[in-house]
C-alpha positions as CSV (number, residue, x, y, z in Angstrom):
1,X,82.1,201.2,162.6
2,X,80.1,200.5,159.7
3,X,77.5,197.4,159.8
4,X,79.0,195.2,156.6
5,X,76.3,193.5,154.3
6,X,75.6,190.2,153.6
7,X,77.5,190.2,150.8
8,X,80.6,191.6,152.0
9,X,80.9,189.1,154.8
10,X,81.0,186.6,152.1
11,X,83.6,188.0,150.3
12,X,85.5,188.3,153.4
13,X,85.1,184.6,154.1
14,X,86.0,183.7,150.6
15,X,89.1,186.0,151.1
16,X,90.0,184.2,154.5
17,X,89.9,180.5,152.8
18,X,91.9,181.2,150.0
19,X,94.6,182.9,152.2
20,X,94.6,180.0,154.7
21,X,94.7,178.2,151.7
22,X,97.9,179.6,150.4
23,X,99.8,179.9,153.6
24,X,99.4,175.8,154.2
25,X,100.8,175.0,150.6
26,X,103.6,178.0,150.9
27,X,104.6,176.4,154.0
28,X,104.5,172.8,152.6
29,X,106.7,174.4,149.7
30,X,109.3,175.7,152.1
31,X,109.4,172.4,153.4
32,X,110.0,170.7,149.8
33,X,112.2,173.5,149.1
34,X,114.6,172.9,151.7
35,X,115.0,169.3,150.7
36,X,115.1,169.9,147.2
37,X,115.0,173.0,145.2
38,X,113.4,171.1,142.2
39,X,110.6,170.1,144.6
40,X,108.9,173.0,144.7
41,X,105.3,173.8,143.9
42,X,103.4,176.6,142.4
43,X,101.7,177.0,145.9
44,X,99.4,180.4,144.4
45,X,98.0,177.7,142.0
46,X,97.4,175.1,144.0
47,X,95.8,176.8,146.6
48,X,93.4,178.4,143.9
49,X,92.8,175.1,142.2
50,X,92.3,173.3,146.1
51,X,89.5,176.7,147.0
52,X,87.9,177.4,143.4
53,X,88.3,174.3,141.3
54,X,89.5,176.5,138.4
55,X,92.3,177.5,136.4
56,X,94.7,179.7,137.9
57,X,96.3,182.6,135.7
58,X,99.9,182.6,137.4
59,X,102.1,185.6,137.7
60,X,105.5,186.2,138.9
61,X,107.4,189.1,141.0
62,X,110.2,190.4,140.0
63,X,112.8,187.5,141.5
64,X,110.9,185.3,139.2
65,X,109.0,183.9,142.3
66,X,105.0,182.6,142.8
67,X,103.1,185.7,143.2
68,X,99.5,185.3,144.6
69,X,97.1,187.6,142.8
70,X,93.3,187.4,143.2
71,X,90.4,190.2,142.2
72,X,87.4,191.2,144.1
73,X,85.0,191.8,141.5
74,X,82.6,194.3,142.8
75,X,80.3,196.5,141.3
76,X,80.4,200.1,141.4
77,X,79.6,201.4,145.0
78,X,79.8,198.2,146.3
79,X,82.2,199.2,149.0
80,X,85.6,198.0,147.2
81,X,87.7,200.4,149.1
82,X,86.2,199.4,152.6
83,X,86.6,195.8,151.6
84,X,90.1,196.1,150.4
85,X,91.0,197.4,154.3
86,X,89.2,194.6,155.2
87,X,91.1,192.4,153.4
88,X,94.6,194.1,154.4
89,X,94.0,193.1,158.1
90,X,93.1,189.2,157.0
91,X,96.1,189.2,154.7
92,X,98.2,190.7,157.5
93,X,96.6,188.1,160.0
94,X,96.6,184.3,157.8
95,X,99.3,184.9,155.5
96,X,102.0,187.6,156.5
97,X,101.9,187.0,160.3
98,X,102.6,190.2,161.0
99,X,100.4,193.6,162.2
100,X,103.0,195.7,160.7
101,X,105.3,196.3,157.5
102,X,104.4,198.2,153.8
103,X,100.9,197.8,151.6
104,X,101.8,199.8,148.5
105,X,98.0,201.7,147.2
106,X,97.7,201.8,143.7
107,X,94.9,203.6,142.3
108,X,94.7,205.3,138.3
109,X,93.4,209.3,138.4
110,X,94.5,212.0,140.7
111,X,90.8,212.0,141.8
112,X,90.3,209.0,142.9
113,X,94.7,209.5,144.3
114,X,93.1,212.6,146.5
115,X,90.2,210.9,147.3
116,X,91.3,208.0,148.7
117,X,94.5,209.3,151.0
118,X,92.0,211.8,152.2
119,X,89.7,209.8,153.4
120,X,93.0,206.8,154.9
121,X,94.8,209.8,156.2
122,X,91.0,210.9,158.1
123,X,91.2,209.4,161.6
124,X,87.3,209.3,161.9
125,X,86.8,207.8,158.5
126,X,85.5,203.8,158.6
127,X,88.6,203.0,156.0
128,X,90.9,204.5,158.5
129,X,89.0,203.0,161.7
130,X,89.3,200.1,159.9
131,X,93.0,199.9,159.3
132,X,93.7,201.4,163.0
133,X,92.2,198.1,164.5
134,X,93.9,196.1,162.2
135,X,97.6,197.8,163.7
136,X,96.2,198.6,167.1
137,X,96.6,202.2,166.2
138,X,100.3,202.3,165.0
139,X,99.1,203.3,161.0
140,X,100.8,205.7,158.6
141,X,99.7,206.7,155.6
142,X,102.7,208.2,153.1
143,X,102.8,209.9,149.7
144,X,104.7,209.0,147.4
145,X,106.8,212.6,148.0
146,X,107.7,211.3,152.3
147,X,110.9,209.4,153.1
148,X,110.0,206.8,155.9
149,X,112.7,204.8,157.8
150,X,113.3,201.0,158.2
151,X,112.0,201.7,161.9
152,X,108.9,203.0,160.6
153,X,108.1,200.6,158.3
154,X,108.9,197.8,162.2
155,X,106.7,199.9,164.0
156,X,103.7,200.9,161.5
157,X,101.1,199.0,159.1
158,X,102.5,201.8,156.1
159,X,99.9,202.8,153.6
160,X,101.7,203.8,150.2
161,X,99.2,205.8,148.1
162,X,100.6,205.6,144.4
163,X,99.1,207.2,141.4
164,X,99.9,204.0,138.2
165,X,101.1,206.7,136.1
166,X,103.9,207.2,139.0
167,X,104.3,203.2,139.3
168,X,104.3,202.1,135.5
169,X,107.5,204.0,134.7
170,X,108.5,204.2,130.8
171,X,112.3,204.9,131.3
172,X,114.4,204.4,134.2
173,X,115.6,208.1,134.3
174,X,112.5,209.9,133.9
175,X,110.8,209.5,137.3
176,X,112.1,210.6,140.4
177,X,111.0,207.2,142.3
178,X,113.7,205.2,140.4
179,X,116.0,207.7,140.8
180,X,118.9,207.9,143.7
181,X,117.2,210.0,146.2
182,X,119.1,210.0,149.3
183,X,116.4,209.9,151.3
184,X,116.0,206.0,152.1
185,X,119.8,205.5,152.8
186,X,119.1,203.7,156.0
187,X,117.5,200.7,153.3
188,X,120.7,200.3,151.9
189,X,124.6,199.6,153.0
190,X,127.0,202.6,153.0
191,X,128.2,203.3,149.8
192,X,132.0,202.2,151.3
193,X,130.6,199.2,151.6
194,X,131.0,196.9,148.6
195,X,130.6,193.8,150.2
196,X,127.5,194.8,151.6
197,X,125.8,195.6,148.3
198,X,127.0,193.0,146.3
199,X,125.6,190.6,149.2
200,X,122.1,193.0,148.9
201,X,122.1,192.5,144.7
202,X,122.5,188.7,145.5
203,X,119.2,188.9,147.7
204,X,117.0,190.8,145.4
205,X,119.2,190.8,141.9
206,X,116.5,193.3,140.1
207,X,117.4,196.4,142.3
208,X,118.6,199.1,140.5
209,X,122.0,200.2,140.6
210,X,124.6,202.8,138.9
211,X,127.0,202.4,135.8
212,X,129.6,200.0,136.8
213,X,131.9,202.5,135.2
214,X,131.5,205.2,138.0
215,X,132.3,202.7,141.0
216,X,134.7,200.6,141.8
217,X,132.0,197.3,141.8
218,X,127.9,197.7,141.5
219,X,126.5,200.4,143.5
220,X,123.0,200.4,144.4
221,X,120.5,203.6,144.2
222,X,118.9,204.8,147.2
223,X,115.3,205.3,145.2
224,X,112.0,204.9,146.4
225,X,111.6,202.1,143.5
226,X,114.5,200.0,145.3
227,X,113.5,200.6,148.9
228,X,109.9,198.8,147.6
229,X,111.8,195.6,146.2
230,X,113.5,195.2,149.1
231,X,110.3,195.3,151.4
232,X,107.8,192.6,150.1
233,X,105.2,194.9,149.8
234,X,101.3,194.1,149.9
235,X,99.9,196.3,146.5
236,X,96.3,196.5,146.4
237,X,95.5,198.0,143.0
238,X,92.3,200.0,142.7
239,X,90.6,199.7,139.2
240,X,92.7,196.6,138.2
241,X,91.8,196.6,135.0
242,X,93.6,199.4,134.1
243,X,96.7,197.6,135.0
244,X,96.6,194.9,132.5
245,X,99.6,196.6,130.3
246,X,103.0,194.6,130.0
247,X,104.7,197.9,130.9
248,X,102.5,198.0,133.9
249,X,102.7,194.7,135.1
250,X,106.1,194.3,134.8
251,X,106.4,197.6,136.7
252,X,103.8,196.4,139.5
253,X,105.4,192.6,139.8
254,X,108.9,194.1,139.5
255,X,108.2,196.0,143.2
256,X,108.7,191.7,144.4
257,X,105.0,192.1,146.0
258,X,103.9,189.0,148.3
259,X,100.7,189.8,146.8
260,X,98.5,191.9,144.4
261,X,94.6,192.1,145.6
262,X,92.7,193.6,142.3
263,X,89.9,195.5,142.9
264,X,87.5,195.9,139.9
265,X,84.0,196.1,139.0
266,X,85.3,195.0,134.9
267,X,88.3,192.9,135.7
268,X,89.2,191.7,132.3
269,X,89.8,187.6,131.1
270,X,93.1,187.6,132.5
271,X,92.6,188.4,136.1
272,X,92.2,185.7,138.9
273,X,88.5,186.7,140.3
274,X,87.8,185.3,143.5
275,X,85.1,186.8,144.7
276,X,81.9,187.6,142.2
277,X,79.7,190.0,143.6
278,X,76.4,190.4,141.2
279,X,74.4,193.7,140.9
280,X,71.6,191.5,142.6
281,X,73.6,191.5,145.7
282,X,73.5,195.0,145.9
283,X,70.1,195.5,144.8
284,X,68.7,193.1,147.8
285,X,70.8,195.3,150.5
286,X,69.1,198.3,148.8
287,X,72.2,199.6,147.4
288,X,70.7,200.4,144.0
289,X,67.7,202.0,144.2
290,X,64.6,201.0,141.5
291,X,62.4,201.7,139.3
292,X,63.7,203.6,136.6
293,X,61.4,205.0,133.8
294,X,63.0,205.3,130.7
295,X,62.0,208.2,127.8
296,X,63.5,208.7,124.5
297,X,64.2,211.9,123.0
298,X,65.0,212.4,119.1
299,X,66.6,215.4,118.9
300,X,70.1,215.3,118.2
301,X,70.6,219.2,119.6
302,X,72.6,219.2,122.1
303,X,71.5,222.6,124.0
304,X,67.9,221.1,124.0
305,X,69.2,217.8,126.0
306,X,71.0,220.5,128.3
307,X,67.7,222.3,128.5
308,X,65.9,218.7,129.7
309,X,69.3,217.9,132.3
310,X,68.3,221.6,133.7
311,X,64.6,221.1,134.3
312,X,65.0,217.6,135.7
313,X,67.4,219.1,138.1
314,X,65.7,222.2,139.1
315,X,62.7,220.0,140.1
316,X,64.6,217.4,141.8
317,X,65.4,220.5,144.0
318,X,62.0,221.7,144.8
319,X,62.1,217.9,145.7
320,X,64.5,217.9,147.8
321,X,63.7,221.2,149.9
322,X,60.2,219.6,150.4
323,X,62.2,216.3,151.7
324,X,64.6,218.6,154.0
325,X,61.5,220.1,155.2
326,X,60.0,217.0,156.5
327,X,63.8,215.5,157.4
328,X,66.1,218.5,158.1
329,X,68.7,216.5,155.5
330,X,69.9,219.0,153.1
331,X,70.8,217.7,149.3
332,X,71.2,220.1,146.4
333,X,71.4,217.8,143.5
334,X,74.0,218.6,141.0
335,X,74.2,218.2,137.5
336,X,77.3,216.5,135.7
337,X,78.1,217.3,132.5
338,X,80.0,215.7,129.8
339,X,81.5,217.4,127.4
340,X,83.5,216.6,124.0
341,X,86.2,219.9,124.3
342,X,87.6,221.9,126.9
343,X,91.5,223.1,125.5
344,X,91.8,226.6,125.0
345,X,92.5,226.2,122.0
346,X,89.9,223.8,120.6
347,X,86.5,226.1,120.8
348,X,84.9,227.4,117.7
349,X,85.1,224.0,116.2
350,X,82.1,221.5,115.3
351,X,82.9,219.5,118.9
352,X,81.0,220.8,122.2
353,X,83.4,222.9,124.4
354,X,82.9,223.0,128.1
355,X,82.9,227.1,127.9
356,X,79.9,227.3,125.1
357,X,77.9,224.9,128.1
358,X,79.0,227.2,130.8
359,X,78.0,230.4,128.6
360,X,74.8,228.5,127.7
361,X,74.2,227.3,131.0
362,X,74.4,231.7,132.1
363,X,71.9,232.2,129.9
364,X,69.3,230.5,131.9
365,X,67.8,232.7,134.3
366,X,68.7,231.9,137.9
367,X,72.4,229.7,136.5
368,X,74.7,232.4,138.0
369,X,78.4,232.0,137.6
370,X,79.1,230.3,141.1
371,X,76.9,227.5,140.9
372,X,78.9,226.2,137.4
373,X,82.0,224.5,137.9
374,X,84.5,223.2,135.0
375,X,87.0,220.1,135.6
376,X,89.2,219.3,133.7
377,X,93.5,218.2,133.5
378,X,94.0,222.2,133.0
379,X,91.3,223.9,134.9
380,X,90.2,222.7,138.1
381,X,87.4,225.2,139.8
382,X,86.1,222.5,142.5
383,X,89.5,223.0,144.6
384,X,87.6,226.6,145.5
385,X,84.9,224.7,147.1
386,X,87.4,223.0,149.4
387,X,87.9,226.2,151.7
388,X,84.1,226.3,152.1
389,X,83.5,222.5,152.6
390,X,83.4,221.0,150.0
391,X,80.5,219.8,147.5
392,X,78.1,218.7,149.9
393,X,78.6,222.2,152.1
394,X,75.5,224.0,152.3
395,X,77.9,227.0,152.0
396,X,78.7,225.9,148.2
397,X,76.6,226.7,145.4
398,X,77.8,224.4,142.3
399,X,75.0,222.8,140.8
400,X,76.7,222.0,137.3
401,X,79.8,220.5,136.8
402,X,81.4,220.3,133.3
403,X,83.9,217.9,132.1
404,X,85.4,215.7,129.7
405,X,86.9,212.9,131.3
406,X,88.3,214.4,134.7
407,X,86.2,212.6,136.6
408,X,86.5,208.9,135.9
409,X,85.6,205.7,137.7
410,X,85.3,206.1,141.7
411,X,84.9,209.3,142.0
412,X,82.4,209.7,144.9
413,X,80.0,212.7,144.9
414,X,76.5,211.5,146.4
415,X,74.8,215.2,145.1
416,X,75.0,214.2,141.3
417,X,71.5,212.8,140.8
418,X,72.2,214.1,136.5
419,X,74.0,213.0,134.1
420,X,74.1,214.9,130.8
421,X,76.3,213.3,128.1
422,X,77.0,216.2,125.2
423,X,79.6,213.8,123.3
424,X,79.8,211.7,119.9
425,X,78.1,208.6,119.6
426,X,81.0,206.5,118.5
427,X,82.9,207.2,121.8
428,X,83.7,204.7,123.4
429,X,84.1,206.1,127.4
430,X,82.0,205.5,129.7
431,X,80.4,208.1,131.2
432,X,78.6,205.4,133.7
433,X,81.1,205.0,136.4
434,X,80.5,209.1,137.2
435,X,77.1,208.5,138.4
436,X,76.5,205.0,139.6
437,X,78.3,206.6,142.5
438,X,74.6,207.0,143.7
439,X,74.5,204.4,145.7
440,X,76.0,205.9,148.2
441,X,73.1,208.5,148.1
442,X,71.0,208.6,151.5
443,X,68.8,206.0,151.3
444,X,66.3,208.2,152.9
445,X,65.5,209.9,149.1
446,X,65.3,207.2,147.6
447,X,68.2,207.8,145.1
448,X,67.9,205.3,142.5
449,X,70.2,204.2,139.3
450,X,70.0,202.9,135.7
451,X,72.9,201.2,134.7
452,X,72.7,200.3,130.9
453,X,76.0,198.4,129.8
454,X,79.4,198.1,130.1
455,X,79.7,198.2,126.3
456,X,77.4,199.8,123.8
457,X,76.6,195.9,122.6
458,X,75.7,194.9,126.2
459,X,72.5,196.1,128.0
460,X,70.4,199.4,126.4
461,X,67.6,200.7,124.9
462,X,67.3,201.5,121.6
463,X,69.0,199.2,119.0
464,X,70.5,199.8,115.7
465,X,67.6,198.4,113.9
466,X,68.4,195.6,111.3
467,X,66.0,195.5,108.7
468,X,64.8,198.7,109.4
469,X,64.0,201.6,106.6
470,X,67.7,203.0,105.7
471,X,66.1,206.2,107.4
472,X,66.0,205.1,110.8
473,X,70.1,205.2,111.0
474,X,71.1,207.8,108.0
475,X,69.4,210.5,109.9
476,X,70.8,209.2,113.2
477,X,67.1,209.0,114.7
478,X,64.2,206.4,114.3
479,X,61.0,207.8,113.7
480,X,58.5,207.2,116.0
481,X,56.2,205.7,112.9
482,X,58.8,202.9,112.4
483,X,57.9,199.4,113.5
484,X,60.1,197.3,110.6
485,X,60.5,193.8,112.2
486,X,64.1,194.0,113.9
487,X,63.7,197.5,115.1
488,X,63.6,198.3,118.7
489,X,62.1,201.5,118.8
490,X,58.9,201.8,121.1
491,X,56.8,205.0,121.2
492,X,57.2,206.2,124.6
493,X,53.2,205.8,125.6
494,X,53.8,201.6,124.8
495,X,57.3,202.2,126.8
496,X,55.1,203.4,129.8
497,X,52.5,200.1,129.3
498,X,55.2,197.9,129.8
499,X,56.7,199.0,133.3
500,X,59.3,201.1,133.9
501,X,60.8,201.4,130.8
502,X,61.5,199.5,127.8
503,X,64.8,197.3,126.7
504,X,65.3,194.8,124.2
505,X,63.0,193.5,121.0
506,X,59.5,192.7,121.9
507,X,59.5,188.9,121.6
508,X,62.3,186.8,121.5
509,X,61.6,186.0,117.6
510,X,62.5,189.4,116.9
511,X,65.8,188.8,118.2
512,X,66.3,185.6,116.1
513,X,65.6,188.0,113.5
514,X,67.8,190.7,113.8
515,X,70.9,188.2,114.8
516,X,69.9,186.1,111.6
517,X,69.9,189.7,109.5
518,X,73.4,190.6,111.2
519,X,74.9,187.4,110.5
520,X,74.2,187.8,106.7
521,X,75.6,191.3,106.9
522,X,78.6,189.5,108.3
523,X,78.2,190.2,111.7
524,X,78.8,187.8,114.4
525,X,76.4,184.9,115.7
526,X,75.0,184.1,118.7
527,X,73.0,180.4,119.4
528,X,69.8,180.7,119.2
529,X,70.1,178.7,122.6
530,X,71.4,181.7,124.0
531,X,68.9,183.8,122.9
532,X,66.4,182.1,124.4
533,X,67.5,181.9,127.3
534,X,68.7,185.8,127.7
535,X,65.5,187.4,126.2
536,X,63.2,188.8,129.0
537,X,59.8,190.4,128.3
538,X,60.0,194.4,129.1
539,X,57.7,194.1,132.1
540,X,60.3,193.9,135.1
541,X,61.9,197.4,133.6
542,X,65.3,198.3,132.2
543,X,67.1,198.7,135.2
544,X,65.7,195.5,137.1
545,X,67.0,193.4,133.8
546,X,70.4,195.4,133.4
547,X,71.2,194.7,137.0
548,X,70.4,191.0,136.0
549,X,72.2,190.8,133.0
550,X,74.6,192.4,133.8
551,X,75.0,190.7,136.8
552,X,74.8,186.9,135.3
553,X,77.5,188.3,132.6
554,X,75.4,187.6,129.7
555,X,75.7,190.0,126.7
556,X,72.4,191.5,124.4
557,X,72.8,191.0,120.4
558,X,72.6,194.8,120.6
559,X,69.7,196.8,122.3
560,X,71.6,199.6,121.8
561,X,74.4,200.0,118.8
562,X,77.7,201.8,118.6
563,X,76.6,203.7,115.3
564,X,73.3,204.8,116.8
565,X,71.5,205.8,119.9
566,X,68.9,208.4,120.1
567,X,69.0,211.0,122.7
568,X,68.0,209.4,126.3
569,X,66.6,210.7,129.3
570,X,66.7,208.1,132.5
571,X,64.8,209.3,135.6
572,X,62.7,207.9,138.4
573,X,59.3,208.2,139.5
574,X,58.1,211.9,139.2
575,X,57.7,211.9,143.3
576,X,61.4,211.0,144.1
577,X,65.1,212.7,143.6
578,X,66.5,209.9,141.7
579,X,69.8,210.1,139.4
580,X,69.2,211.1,135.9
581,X,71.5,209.9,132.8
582,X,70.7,212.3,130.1
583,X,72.5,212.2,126.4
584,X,72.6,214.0,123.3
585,X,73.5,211.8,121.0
586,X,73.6,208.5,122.2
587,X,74.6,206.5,125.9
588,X,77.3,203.9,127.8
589,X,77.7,203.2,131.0
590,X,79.1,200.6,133.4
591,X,77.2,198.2,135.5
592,X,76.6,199.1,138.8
């Protein structure tokens, strides 16, 4: 079993308290209850105001009862997936009471969907060690596509591995889980008996049922949908923030969950965070890996930046032969790509397509056709590498993989050490969460990470320069010449004096500036209070100072802009495979 860190054995404990928490004031509501309806108690909210002293944001399932719903706000590779097993068996233990019944997975993308029942449904895998010791070895994993019995669900802690798309329906009709199946009959009375569904509809009224005018009295479907309203379900919902729709939390609540657990490393102001985890926590467990040197590039062509993403990967590989030499561990670093086009029908125009980088990439002597891979909703070419192993297989030879937004938050490849970003700079997505995977890089190389921003207003380098000559933002470059007050820009030899990299204005006057000049272009303000107290000097490095602002929450005036950001090339000390976040025309990405 894996050895948890220091900071996952707090959140566990904060996880334990609240639930112990909740079932003494649930109990003392029963009590009240049975008295007196009207003397019943928000028990989720008291619990939360008794453990955290803070405002609780209530919710209700779909009976119109308390639901308890609490986030674990970890940052990316933290370990969110191990500690959401974690949490299953202390949720099964303090506040169900029972070893056994339904936890209903929800997760966003079919990656992260095939990722993460792979890896429950893998005997030997810690998630599923972890949830076989929680059952004493009576688990079962299901899809969404598997009928399971009311015996089954007595006799087995059931996984449910959902995709949101599948769970948020938009109509009633249109997906097959609200639809009468058949296959969960032994949930429901026989349809003879009328009695026995009208007695079921007065237990949990929001079931589904058919037109009145087809039966003699209200008939309930046999659907999946149904089957998990009538079970109490536990729903742990992976990327939480993604569920923050109406459609999709009336869906999610409407399933009559005891509980949601929200796991999130961006949960937004809505959601009930319990447990904070700061970047700092994972940097002291050596979970992101520093420094990071930081070098600007001006060019705005988007081959060249491919060119740069090709050399820094062919020499992280000499790198890592020399380090497999010396270790006899074997990584072959692999380029991502990110690109703005990959329809069939959509190349030719002035966007990037994914087949102009493959047929660029070709050009390059020693690119040959197996080691490119493209991924996307209509073309997937890394399902080939499965029959060999896999991506980290010695037997496979993808060393570029091209995509547009296939691979999304959680995806877990620990080979991608570069990131090459070929898309507009007004985009807003987030290319972050596809490489801050590399934590889970073997410590051994020294994989390290730069995590600049959640948002392009957050954490950066290079800002859109206030004051500056009209030049440095028409042409979508600053000159290296250009030291207007306000503007950010550093030539990369002063970038090297200052540490690993420079970030941010170089004295906190220059700030005060440029906020001052924003303000009387209308922009927003921020105290000068605040300023003060966020401005560090470059010497600690960008990444040491993202992973602490991002970590505290606090939000730069704008080191780097939405309208502008040069081309960027992120790598580590020449000596050590590190990941690499390369882009054309300007960078975002997500805390760690």
């Amino acid at each position: 079993m894996i050895q948890l860190k220091e900071y996952q054995l707090e959140t566990l404990k904060a996880v334990r308290v609240y639930l112990e928490a909740l079932a003494e004031l649930r109990a003392k509501d029963a009590k009240a209850r049975a008295i007196d309806p009207e003397l019943g108690i928000d028990w989720p909210a008291k619990a939360w105001e008794k453990v955290k002293g803070a405002s609780y944001h209530p919710r209700r399932n779909g009976l119109r009862q308390p639901l308890p719903s609490f986030c674990l706000k970890i940052p990316t590779g933290g370990g969110k997936t191990l500690l959401a097993t974690k949490a299953i068996d202390l949720i099964n233990t303090h506040f169900r009471k029972s070893n056994r019944g339904l936890v209903l997975w929800i997760v966003p993308t079919t990656q992260i969907y095939n990722q993460t029942l792979g890896a429950l449904k893998d005997r030997d895998h810690p998630y599923r060690q972890t949830l076989d010791n929680a059952s004493g070895a009576r688990t079962l994993i299901l899809e969404r596509t598997q009928h399971f019995s009311p015996a089954d669900i007595a006799g087995n802690l059931c996984v449910l591995v959902l995709m949101l798309p599948a769970a948020a329906r938009q109509t009633k009709e249109t997906l097959r889980m609200f639809r009468d199946s058949g296959g969960f009959d032994a949930f429901f009375p026989s349809e003879e008996d009328y009695a026995g569904h009208s007695s079921r509809l007065n237990e949990v009224p929001n079931l589904d049922t058919f037109d009145t005018s087809e039966f003699a009295a209200r008939q309930i479907k046999t659907s999946l949908g149904n089957t998990l309203r009538t079970l109490s379900p536990l729903i742990i919902l992976d990327e939480g923030q993604k569920a923050y729709s109406q459609l999709a939390r009336e869906t999610i609540e409407g399933f009559n969950p005891c509980m949601i657990v929200e796991l999130s490393a961006t949960p937004p102001l809505g959601a009930n965070v319990l447990v904070d985890v700061k970047g700092t926590a994972l940097e002291r467990e050596g979970m992101i890996k520093l420094d990071l040197h930081v070098h600007n590039d001006t060019s705005v062509d988007w081959k060249k930046t491919l060119l740069h993403a090709a050399e820094r990967r062919d020499l992280l590989e000499e790198q890592a032969r020399e380090h497999e030499a010396q270790t006899g561990k074997y990584i072959r670093p692999i380029c991502l790509i990110q690109v703005e086009r990959t329809g069939k029908e959509q190349r030719g125009g002035k966007h990037i397509h994914a087949e102009d980088v493959r047929e660029y990439l070709h050009q390059r002597h020693g690119v040959t056709a197996d080691m490119v891979a493209i991924k996307t909703s209509e073309k997937d070419e890394l399902k080939e590498v499965d029959n060999v192993g896999g991506l980290l297989s010695r037997h496979t030879a993808i060393r570029y993989i091209i995509t547009k937004q296939a691979l999304q938050e959680g995806w877990d490849c620990p080979f991608v050490y570069v990131l090459a970003v070929l898309t507009n700079p007004g985009s807003r997505r987030s290319p972050g969460g596809k490489v801050s995977r590399c934590p889970v890089m073997p410590k051994t190389v020294n994989a390290q990470i730069g995590d600049v921003g959640d948002e392009a207003d957050e954490v950066g380098v290079a800002a859109d320069p206030a004051g500056a000559p009209a030049g440095c933002r028409s042409r979508g470059r600053v000159p290296q010449n250009c030291r207007s007050p306000g503007c950010c820009w550093m030539p990369q030899r002063e970038a090297q004096s200052c540490g690993s990299g420079f970030a941010g204005l170089e004295s906190v006057e220059l700030h005060l500036q440029r906020v001052a000049a924003q303000v009387e272009k209308g922009g927003h303000d921020i105290p000068a209070s605040d300023i003060r107290k966020r401005w560090t000097c470059p010497n600690p490095g960008l990444a040491s100072r993202a992973v602490r602002a991002i970590s505290s929450g606090l939000k730069y005036s704008a080191p780097i802009s939405r309208r502008y950001a040069p081309p960027m090339l992120l790598f580590p000390a020449p000596f050590t495979p590190a990941s690499t976040v390369i882009s054309a025309r300007g960078m975002q990405t997500q805390p760690p």
